[in-house]
PDB file of N, CA, C, O and CB in Angstrom:
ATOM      1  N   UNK A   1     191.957  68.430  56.520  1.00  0.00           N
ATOM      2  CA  UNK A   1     191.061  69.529  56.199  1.00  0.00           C
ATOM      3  C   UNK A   1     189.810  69.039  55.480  1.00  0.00           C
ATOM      4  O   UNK A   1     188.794  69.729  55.556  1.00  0.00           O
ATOM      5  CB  UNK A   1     191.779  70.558  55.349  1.00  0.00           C
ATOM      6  N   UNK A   2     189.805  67.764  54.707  1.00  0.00           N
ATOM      7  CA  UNK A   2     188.898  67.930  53.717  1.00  0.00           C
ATOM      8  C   UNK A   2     187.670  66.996  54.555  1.00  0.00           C
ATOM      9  O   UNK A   2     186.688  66.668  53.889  1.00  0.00           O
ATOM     10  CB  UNK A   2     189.503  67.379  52.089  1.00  0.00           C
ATOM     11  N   UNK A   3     187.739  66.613  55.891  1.00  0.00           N
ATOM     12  CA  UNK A   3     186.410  66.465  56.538  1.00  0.00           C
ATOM     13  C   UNK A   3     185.829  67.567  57.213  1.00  0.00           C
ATOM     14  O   UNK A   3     184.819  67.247  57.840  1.00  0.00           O
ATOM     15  CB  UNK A   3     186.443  65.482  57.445  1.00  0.00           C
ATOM     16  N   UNK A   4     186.139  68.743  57.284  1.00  0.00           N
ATOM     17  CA  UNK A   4     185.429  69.471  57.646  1.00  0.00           C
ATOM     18  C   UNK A   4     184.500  70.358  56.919  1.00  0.00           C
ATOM     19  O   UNK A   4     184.184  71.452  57.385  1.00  0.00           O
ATOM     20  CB  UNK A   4     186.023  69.902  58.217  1.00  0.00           C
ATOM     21  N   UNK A   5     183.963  69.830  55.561  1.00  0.00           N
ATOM     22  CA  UNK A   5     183.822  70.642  54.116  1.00  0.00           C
ATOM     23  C   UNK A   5     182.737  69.414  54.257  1.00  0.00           C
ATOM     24  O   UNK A   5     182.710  68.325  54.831  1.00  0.00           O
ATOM     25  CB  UNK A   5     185.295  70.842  52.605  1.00  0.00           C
ATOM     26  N   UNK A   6     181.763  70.266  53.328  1.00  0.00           N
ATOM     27  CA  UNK A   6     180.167  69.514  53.238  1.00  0.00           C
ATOM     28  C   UNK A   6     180.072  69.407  51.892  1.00  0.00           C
ATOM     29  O   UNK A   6     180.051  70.506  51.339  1.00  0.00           O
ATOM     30  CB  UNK A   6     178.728  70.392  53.855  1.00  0.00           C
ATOM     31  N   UNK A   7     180.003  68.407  51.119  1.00  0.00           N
ATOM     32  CA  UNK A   7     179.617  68.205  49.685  1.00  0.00           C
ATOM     33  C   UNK A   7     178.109  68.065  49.820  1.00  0.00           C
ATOM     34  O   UNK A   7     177.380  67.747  50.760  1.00  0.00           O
ATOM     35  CB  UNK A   7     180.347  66.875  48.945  1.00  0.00           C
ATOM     36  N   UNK A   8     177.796  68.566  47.995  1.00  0.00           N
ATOM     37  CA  UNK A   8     176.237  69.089  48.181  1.00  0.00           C
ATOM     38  C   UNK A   8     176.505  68.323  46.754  1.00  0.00           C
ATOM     39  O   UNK A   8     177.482  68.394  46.008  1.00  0.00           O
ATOM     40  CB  UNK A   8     175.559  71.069  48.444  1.00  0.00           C
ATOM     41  N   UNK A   9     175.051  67.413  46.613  1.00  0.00           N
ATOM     42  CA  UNK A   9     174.946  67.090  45.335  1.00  0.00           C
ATOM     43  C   UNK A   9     174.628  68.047  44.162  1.00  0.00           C
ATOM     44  O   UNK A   9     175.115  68.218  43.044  1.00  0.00           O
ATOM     45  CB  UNK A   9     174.125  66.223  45.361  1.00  0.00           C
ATOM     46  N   UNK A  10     173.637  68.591  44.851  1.00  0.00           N
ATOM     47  CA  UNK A  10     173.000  69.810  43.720  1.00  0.00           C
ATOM     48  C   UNK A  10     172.835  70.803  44.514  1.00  0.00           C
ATOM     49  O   UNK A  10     173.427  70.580  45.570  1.00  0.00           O
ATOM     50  CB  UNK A  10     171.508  69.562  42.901  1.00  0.00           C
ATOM     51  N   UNK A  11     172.115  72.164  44.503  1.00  0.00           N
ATOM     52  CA  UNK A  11     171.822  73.017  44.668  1.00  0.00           C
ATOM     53  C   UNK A  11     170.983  73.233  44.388  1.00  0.00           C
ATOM     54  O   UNK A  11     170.804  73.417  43.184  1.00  0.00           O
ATOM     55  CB  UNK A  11     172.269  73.512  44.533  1.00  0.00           C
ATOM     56  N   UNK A  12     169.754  73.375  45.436  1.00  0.00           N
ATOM     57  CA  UNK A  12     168.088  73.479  44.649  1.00  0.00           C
ATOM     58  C   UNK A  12     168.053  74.868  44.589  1.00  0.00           C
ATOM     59  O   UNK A  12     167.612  75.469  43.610  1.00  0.00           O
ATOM     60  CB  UNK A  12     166.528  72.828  45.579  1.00  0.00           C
ATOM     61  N   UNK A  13     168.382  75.274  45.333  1.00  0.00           N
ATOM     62  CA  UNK A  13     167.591  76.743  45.327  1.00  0.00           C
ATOM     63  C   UNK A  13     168.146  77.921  46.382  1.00  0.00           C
ATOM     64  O   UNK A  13     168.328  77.751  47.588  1.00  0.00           O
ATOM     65  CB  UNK A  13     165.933  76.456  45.771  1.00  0.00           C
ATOM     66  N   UNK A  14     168.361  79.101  45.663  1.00  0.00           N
ATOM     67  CA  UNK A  14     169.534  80.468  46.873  1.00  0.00           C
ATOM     68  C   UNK A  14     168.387  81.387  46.713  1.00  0.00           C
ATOM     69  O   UNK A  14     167.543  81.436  45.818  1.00  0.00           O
ATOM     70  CB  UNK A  14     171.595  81.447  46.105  1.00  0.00           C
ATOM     71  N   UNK A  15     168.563  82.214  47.937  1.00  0.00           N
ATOM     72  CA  UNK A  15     167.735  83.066  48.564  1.00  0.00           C
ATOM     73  C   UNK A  15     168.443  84.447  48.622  1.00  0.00           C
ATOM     74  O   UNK A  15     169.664  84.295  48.668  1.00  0.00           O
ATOM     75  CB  UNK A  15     167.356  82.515  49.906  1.00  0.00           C
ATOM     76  N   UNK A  16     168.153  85.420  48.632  1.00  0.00           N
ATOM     77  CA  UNK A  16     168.505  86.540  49.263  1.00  0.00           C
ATOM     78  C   UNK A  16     167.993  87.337  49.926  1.00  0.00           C
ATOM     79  O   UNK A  16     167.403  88.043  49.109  1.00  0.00           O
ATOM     80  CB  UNK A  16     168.841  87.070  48.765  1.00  0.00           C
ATOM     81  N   UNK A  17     167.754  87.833  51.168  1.00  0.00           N
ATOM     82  CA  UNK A  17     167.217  88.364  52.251  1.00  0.00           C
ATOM     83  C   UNK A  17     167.263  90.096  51.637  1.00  0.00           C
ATOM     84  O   UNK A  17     168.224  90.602  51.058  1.00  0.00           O
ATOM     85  CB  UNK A  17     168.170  87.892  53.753  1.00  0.00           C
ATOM     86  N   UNK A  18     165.973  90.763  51.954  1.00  0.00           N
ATOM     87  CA  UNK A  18     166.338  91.989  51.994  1.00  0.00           C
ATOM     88  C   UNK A  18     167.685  92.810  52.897  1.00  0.00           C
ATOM     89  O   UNK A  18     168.418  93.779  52.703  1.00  0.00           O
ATOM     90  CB  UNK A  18     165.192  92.402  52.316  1.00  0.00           C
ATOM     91  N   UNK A  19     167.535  92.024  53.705  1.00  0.00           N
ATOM     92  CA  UNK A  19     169.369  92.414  54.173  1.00  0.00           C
ATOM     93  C   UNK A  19     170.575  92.265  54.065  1.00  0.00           C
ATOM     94  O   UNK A  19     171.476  92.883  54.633  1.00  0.00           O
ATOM     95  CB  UNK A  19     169.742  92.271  54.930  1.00  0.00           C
ATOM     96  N   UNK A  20     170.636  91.337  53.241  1.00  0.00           N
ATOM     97  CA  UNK A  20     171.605  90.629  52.063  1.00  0.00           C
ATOM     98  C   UNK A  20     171.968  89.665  52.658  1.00  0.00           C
ATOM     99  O   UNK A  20     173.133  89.421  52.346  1.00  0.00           O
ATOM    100  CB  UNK A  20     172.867  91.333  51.467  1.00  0.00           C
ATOM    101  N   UNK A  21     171.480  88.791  53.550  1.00  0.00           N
ATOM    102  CA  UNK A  21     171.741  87.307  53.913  1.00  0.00           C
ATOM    103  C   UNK A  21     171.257  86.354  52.873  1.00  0.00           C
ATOM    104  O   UNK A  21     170.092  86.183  52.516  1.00  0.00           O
ATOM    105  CB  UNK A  21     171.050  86.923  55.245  1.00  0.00           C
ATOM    106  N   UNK A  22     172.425  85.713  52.406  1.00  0.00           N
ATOM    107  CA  UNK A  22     172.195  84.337  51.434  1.00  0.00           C
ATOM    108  C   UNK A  22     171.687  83.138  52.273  1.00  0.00           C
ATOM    109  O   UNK A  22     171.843  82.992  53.485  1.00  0.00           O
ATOM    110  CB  UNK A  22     173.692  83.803  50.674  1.00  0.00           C
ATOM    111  N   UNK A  23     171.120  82.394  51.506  1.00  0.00           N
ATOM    112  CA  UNK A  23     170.640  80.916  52.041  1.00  0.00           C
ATOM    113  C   UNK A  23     170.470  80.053  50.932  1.00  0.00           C
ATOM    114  O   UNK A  23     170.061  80.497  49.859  1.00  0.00           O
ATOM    115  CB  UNK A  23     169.234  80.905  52.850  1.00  0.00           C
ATOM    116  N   UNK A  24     170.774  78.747  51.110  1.00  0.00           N
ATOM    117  CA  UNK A  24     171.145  77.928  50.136  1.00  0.00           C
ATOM    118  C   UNK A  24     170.425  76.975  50.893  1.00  0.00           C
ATOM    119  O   UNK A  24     170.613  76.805  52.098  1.00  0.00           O
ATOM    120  CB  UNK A  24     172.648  77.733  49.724  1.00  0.00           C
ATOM    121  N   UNK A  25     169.140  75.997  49.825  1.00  0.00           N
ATOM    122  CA  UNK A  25     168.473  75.051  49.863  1.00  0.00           C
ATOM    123  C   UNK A  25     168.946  73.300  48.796  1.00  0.00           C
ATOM    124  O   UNK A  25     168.868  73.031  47.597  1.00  0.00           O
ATOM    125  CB  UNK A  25     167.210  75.863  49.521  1.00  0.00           C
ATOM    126  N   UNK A  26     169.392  72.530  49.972  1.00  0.00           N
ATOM    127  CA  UNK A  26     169.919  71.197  49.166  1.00  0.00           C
ATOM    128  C   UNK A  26     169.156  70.154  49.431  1.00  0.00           C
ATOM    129  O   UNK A  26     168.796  70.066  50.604  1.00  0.00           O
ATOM    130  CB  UNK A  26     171.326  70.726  49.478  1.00  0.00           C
ATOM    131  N   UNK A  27     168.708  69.128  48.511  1.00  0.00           N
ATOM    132  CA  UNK A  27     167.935  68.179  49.191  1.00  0.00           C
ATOM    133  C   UNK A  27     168.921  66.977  48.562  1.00  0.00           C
ATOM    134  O   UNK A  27     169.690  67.272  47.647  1.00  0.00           O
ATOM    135  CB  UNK A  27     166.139  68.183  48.830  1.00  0.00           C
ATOM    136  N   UNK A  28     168.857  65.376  49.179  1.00  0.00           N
ATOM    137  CA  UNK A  28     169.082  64.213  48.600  1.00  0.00           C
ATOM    138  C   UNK A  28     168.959  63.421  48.502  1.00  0.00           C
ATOM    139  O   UNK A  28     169.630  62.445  48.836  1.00  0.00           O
ATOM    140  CB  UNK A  28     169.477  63.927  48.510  1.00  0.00           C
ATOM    141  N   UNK A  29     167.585  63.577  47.747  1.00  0.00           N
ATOM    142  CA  UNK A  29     166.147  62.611  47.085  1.00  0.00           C
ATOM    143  C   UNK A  29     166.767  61.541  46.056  1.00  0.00           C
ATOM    144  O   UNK A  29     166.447  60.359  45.936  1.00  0.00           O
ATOM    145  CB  UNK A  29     164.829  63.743  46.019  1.00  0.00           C
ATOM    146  N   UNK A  30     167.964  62.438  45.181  1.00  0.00           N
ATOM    147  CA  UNK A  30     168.107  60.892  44.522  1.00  0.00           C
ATOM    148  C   UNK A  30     169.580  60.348  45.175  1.00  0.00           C
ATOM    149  O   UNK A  30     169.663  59.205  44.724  1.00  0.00           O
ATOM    150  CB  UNK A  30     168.190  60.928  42.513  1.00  0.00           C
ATOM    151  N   UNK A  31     170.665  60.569  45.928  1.00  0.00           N
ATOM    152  CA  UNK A  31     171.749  59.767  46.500  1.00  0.00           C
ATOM    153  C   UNK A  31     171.259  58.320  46.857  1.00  0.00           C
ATOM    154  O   UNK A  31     170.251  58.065  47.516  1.00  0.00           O
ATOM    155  CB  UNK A  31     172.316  60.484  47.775  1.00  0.00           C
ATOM    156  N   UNK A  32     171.951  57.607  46.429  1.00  0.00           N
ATOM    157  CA  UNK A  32     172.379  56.310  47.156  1.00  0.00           C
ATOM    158  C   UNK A  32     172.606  56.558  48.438  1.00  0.00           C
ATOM    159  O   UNK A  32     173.176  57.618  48.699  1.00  0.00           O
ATOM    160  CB  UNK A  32     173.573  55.663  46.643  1.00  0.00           C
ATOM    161  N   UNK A  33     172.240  55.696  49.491  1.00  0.00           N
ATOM    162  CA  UNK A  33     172.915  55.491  50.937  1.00  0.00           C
ATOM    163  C   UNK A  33     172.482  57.172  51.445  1.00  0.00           C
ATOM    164  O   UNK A  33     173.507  57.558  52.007  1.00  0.00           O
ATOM    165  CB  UNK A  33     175.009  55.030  50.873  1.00  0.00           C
ATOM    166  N   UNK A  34     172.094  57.601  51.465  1.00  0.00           N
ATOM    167  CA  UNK A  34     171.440  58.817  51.883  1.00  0.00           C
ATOM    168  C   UNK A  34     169.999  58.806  52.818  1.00  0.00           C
ATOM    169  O   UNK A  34     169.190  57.918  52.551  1.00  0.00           O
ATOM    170  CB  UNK A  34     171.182  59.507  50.589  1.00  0.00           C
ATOM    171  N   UNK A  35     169.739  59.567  53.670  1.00  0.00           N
ATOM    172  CA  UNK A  35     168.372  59.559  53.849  1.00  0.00           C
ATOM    173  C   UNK A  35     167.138  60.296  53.516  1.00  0.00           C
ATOM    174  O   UNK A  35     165.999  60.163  53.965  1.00  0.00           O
ATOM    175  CB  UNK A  35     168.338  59.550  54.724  1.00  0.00           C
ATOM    176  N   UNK A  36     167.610  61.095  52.636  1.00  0.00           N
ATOM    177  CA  UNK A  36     166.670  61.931  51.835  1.00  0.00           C
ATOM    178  C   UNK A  36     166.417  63.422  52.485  1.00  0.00           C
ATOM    179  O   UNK A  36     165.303  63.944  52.433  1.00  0.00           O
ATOM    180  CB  UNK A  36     165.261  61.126  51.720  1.00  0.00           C
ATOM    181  N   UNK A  37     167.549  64.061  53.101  1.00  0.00           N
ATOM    182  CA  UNK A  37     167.302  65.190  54.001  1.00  0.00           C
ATOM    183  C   UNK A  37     167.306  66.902  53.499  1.00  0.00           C
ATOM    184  O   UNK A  37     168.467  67.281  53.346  1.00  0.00           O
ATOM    185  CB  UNK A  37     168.387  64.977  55.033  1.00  0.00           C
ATOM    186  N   UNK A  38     166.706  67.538  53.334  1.00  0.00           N
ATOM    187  CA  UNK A  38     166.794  68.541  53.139  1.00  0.00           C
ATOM    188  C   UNK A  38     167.313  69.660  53.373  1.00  0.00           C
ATOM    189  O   UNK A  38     166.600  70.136  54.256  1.00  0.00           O
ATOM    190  CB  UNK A  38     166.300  68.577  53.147  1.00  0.00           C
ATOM    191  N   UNK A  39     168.418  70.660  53.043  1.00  0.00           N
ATOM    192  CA  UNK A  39     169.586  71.168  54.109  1.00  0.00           C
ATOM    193  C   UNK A  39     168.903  72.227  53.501  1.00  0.00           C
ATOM    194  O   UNK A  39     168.556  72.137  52.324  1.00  0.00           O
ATOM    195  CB  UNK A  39     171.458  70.893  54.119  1.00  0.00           C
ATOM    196  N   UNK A  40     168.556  73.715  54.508  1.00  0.00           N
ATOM    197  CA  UNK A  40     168.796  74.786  54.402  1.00  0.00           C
ATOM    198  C   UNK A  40     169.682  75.463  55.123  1.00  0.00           C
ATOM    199  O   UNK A  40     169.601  75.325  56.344  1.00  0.00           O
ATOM    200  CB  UNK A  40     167.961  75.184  54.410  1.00  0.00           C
ATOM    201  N   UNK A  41     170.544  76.189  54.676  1.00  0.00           N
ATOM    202  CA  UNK A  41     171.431  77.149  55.959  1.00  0.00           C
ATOM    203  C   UNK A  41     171.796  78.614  55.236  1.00  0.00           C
ATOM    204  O   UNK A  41     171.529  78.817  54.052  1.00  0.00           O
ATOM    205  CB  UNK A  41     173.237  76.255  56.526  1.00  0.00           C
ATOM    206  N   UNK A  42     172.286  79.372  55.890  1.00  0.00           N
ATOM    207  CA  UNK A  42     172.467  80.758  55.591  1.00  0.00           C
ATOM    208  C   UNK A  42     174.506  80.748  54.713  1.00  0.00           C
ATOM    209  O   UNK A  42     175.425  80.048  55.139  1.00  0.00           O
ATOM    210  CB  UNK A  42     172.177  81.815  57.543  1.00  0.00           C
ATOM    211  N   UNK A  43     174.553  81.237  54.114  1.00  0.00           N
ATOM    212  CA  UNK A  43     175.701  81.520  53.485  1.00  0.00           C
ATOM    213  C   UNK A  43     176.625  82.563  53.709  1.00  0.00           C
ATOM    214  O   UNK A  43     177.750  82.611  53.210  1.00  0.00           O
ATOM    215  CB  UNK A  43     175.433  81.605  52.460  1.00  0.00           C
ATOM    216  N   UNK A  44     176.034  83.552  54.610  1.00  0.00           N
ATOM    217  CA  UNK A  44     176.461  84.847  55.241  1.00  0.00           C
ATOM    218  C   UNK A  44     175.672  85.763  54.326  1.00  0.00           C
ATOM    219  O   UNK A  44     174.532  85.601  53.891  1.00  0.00           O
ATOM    220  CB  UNK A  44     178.157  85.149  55.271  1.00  0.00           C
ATOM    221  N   UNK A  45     176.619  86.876  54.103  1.00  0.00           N
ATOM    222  CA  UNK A  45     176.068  88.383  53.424  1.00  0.00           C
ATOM    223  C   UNK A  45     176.298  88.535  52.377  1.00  0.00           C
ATOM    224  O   UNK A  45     177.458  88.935  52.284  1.00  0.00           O
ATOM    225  CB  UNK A  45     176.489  89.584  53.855  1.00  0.00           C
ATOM    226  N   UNK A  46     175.685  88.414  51.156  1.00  0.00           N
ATOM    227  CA  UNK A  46     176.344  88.583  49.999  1.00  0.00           C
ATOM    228  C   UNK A  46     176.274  90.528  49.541  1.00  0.00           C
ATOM    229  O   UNK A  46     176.270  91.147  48.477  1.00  0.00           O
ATOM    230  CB  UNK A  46     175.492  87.404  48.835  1.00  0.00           C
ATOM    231  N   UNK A  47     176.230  90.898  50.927  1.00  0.00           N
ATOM    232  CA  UNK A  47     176.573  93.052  50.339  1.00  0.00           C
ATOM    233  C   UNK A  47     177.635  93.280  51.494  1.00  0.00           C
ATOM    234  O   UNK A  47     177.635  93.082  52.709  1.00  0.00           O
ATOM    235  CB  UNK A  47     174.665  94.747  50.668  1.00  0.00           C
ATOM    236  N   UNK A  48     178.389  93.702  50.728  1.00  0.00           N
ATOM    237  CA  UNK A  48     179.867  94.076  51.347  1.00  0.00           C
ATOM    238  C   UNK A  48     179.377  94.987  52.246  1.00  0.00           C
ATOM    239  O   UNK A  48     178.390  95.722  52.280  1.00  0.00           O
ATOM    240  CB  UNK A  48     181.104  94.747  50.321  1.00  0.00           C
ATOM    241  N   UNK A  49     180.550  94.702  53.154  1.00  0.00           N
ATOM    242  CA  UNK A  49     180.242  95.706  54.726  1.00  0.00           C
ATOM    243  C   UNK A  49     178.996  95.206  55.688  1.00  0.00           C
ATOM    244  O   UNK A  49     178.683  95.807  56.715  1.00  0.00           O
ATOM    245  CB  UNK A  49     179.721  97.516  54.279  1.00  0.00           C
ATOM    246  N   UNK A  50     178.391  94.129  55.251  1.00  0.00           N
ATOM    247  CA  UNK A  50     177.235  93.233  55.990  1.00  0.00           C
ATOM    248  C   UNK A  50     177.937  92.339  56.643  1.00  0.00           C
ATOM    249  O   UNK A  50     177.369  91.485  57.323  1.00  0.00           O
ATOM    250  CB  UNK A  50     176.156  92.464  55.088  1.00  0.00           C
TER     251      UNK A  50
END
């Protein structure tokens, strides 16, 4: 199970959509062995019944 799970160093920055879609911004500028990539993706709905 535990390769299918994404570790995030930090957490730059969460969003919330007027429609209640979350999005979560990660970057990894300082990792070792990394290439410095910037992840945005959506988190789903944070309003029940969305």
């Amino acid at each position: 199970m535990a390769d299918r799970w994404f570790v995030l160093e930090e957490i730059e920055g969460l969003a919330i959509a007027p429609s209640g879609g979350a999005f979560v911004i990660a970057d990894y500028d300082r990792v070792d062995d990394t290439s410095g990539e910037t992840v945005f993706w959506s988190i789903g709905s944070v309003i029940a019944g969305k």
